[in-house]
C-alpha positions as CSV (number, residue, x, y, z in Angstrom):
1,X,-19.3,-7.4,11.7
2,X,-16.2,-6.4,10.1
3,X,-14.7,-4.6,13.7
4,X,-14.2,-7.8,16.1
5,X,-11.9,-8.8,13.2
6,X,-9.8,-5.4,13.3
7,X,-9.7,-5.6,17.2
8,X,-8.5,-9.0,16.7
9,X,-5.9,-7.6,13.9
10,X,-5.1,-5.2,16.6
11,X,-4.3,-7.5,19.1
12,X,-2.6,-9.7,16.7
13,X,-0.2,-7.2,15.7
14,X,0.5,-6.6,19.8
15,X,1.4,-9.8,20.5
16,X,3.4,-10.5,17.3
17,X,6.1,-9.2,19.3
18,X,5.8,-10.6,22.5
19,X,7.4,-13.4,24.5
20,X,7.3,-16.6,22.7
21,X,7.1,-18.2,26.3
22,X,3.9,-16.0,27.2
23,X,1.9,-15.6,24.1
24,X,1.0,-18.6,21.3
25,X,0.6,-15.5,18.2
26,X,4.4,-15.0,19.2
27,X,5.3,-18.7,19.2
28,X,3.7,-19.1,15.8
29,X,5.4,-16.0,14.0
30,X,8.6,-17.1,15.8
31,X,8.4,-20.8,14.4
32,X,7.9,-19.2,11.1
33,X,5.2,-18.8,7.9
34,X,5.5,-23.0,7.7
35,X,4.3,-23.5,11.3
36,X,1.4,-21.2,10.8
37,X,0.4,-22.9,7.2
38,X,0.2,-26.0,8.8
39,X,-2.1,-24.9,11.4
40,X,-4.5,-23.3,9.1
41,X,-4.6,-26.9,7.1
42,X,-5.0,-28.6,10.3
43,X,-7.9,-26.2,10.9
44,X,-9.3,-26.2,7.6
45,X,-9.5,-30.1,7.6
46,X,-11.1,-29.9,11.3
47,X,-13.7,-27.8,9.6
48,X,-14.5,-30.1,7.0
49,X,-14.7,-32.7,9.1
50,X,-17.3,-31.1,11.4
51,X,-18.9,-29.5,8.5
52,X,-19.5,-32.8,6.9
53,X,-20.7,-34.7,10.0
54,X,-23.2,-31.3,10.4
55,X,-24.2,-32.3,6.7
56,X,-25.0,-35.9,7.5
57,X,-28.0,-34.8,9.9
58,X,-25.4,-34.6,12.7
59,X,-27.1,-31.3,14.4
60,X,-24.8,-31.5,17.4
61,X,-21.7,-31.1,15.0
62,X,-23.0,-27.0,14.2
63,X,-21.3,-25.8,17.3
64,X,-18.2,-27.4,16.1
65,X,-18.4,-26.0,12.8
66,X,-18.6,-22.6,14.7
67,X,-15.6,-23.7,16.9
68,X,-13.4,-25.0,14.0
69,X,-13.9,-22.3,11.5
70,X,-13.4,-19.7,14.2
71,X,-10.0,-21.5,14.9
72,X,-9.5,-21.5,10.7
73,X,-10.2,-17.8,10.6
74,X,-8.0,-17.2,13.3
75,X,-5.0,-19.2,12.1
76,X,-5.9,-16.9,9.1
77,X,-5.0,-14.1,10.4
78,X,-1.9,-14.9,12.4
79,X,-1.0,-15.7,8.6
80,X,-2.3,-12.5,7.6
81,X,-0.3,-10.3,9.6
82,X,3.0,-12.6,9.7
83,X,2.8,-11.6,6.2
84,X,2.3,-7.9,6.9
85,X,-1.3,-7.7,5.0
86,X,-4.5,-7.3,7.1
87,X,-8.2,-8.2,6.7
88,X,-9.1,-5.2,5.9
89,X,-7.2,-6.0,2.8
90,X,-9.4,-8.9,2.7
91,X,-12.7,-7.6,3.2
92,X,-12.0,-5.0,0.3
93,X,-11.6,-7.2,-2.0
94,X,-14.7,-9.3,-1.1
95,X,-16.6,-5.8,-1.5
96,X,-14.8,-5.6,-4.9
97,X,-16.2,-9.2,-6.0
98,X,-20.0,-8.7,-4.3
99,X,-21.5,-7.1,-7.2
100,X,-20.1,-9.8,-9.7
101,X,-21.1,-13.2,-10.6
102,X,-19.1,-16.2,-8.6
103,X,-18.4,-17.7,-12.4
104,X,-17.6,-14.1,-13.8
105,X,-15.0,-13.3,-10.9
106,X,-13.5,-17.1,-11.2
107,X,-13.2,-16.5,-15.1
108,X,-11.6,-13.4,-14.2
109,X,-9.1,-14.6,-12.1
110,X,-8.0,-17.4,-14.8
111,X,-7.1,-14.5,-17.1
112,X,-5.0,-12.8,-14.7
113,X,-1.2,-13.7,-14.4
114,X,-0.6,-15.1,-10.9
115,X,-3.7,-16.6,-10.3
C-alpha cells in the first residue's frame, strides 16, 4: 500500500522544481508553505463535509469521501516535501504507535515537550 505513496513522493520531489507555469506542485511550493496550509484546510473541511453527508445515510457521498481525502492526502504531501520530510517518515512513526494503545500514545505525547 505504502509504494503508490513513495512513487507519488517521487514525483513530487520532480516537479518541486519545475515551471510554475506547467506544473500546480511547483506553483504551490513557489507560492510558499501558507498557500499549501490553506489548501490542506480547504481539503480537510471538503472531507468533513462529505464524510458527514456519507454519515447521514448519504451512500452517494462515499465516492466523495474517496475523492476529497485523496485530495487531503495529496495536499499532505506537497506539505510534506516543501518541508523536506517524506511519508516514509510518516509511515514509521505509525509503525512506531501500532502496537500501543490510542489513549497510551495520546498520554504520551502530552508528556513530551513540543507536543
Amino acid at each position: 500500500m505504502s509504494e503508490i505513496l513513495r512513487e507519488l513522493a517521487s514525483v513530487l520531489e520532480q516537479r518541486k522544481s519545475a515551471s510554475s507555469d506547467s506544473s500546480y506542485v511547483a506553483s504551490l511550493h513557489e507560492q510558499g508553505l501558507g498557500k499549501i496550509l490553506q489548501k490542506i484546510e480547504e481539503e480537510a473541511l471538503e472531507t468533513i463535509e462529505a464524510a458527514n453527508a456519507c454519515d447521514a445515510g448519504n451512500g452517494k457521498y462515499k465516492e466523495a469521501v474517496i475523492h476529497e481525502t485523496a485530495d487531503l492526502w495529496f495536499h499532505t504531501m506537497v506539505m510534506l516535501s516543501h518541508l523536506e520530510l517524506s511519508p516514509d517518515q510518516v509511515l514509521e512513526e505509525l509503525e512506531k504507535r501500532f502496537n500501543i494503545s490510542g489513549l497510551d500514545e495520546k498520554a504520551l505525547r502530552q508528556t513530551m515537550p513540543d507536543s
